[in-house]
C-alpha positions in Angstrom: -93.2 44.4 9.2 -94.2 42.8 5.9 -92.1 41.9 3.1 -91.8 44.3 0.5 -90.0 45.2 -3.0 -86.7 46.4 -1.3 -86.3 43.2 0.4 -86.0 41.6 -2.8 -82.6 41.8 -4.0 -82.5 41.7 -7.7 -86.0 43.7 -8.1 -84.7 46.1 -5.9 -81.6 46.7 -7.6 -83.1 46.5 -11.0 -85.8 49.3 -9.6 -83.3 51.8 -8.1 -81.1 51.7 -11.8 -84.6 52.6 -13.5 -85.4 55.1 -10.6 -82.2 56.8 -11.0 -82.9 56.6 -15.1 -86.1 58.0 -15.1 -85.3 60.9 -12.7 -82.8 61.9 -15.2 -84.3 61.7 -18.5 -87.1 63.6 -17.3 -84.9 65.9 -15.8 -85.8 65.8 -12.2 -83.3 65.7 -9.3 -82.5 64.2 -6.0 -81.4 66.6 -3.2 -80.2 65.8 0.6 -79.4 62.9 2.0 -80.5 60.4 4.5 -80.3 61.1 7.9 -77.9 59.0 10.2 -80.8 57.9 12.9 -81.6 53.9 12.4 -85.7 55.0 13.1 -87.9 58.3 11.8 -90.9 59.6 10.4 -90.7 61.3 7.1 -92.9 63.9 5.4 -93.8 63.7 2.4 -95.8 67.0 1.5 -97.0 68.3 -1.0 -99.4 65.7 -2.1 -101.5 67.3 -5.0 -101.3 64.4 -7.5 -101.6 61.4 -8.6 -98.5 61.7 -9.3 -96.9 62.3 -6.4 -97.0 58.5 -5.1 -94.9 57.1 -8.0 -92.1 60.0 -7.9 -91.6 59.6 -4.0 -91.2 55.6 -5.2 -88.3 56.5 -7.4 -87.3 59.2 -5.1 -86.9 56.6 -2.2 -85.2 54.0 -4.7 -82.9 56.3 -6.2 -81.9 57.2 -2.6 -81.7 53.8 -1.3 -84.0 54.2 1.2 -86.4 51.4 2.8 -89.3 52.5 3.6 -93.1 52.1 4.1 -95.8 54.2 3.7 -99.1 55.3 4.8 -102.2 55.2 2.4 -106.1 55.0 3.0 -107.5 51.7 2.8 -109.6 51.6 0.0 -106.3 52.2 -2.3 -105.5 48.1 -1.1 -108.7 46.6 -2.3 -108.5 44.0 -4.9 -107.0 43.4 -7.2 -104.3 45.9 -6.4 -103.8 45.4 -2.7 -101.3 42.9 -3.0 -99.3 45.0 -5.1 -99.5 48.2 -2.6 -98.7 46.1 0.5 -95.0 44.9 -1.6 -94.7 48.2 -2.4 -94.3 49.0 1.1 -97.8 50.5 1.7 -99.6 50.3 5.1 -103.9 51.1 4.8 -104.8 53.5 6.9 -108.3 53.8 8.3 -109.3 57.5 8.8 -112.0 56.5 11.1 -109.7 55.3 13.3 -107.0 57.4 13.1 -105.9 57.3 17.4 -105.6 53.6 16.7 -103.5 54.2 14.0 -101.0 56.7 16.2 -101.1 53.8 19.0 -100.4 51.1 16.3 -97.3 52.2 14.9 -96.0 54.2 18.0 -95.5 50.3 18.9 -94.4 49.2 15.6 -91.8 51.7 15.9 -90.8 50.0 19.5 -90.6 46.8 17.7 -88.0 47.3 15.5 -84.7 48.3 15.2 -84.7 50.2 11.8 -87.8 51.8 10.4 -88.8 54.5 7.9 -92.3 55.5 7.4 -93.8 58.1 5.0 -96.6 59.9 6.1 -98.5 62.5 3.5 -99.9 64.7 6.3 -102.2 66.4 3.9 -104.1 62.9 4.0 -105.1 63.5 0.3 -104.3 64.9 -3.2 -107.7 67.2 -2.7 -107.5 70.8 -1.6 -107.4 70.7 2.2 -106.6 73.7 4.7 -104.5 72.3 7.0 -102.2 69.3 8.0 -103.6 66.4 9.6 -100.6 65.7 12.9 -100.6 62.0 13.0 -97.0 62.1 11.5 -96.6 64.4 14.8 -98.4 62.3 17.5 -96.7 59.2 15.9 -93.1 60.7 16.0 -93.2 62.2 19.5 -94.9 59.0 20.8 -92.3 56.9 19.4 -89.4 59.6 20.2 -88.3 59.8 16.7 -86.9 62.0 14.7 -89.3 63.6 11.9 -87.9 64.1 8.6 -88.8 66.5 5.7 -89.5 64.7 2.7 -90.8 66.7 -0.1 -91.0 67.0 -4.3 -91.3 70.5 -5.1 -92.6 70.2 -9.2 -91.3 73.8 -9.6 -87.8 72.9 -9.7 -88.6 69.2 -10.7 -86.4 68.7 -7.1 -87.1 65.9 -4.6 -85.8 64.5 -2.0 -84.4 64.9 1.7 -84.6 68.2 4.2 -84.3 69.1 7.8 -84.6 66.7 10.8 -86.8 67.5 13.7 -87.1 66.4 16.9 -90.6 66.7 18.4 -90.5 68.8 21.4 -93.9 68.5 22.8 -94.4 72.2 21.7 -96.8 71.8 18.7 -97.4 74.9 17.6 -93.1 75.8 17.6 -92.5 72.6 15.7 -95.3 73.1 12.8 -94.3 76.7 12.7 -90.7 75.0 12.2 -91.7 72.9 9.5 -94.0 75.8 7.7 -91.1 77.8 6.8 -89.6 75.0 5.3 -92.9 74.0 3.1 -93.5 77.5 2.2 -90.7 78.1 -0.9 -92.1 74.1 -2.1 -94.6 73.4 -5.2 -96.6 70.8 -5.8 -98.0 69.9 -9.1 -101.3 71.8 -8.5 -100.1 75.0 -6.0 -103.6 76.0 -5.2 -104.6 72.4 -3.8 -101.5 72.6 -0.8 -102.7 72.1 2.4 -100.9 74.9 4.8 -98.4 73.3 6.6 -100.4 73.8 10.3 -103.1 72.7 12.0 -105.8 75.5 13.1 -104.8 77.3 16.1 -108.1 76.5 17.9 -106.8 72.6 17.7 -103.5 73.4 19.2 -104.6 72.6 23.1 -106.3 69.8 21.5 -103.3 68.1 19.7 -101.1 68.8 22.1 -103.3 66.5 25.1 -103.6 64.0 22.1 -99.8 63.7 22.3 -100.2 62.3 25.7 -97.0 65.6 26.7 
């Protein structure tokens, strides 16, 4: 994988004290912990703002988490792509989002340790449902998925449940609803449901390949 801000030492430290700082001051708060598992897919939902991307940042930092993350492509044109890419971002082509799943299903064999961040709302706009690449990724890759989150209600943010994709779609996403439900984002009535329309649940689940 590329080389990003938390493989540089004295950045990296010097980020996670102002992580830590800011959190504080503005009186927000880390919850959970990392899981023990060297490779996962983690959540993070909801994604109503701008601000969203920024927190998670000091959220992972103050957690001491490496990871990487998943954003459309045209967030790493110039003259800001360089920047994304060491910040651990990976551009994602919707248009191609099966190659995508493929992609970093073998990333994920590749590699002994790995954390990536996956919004599965896709974008800060109003959407109905989840997109399930997180899903197809994690099963593919038989890792766990993780529930990352920043609920702006409780100014909390941090670390929830792990689950283990069973192949059962529609049990998991039901699984990972409840958890969503009680969690704000910074503008409530933009949250995406945390499922995928029942009509697409035949669909995803031949996607996954189960």
């Amino acid at each position: 994988m590329q080389y990003t801000v938390f493989d540089t030492p004295i950045v990296n430290t010097l980020l996670r004290w102002f992580s830590r700082t800011y959190l504080k001051v503005f009186g927000w708060r880390c919850e959970g912990r990392l899981p023990d598992v060297p490779k996962y897919v983690m959540i993070a939902a909801p994604h109503t703002s701008n601000w969203d991307f920024p927190i998670t940042m000091f959220l992972a930092f103050a957690l001491g988490v490496k990871c990487y993350w998943m954003g459309k492509h045209t967030l790493f044109k110039r003259p800001f792509g360089g920047i994304m890419r060491w910040l651990g971002g990976i551009p994602i082509d919707r248009t191609r989002s099966r190659n995508v799943v493929a992609s970093t299903i073998d990333v994920f064999g590749r590699h002994d340790k790995l954390v990536i961040i996956v919004p599965p709302e896709g974008t800060r706009g109003k959407v109905s449902y989840w997109k399930t690449g997180f899903y197809r990724i994690a099963l593919g890759a038989d890792v766990p998925i993780v529930l990352g989150f920043v609920d702006y209600r409780r100014k909390t943010g941090g670390i929830g449940p792990v689950l283990m994709p069973t192949g059962d779609i529609e049990a998991d996403m039901r699984e990972i609803c409840v958890f969503y439900s009680g969690i704000a984002g910074k503008y409530p009535e933009k949250t995406g449901l945390a499922a995928i329309p029942p009509e697409q649940y035949e669909e995803e689940f031949l996607k996954t390949g189960t």
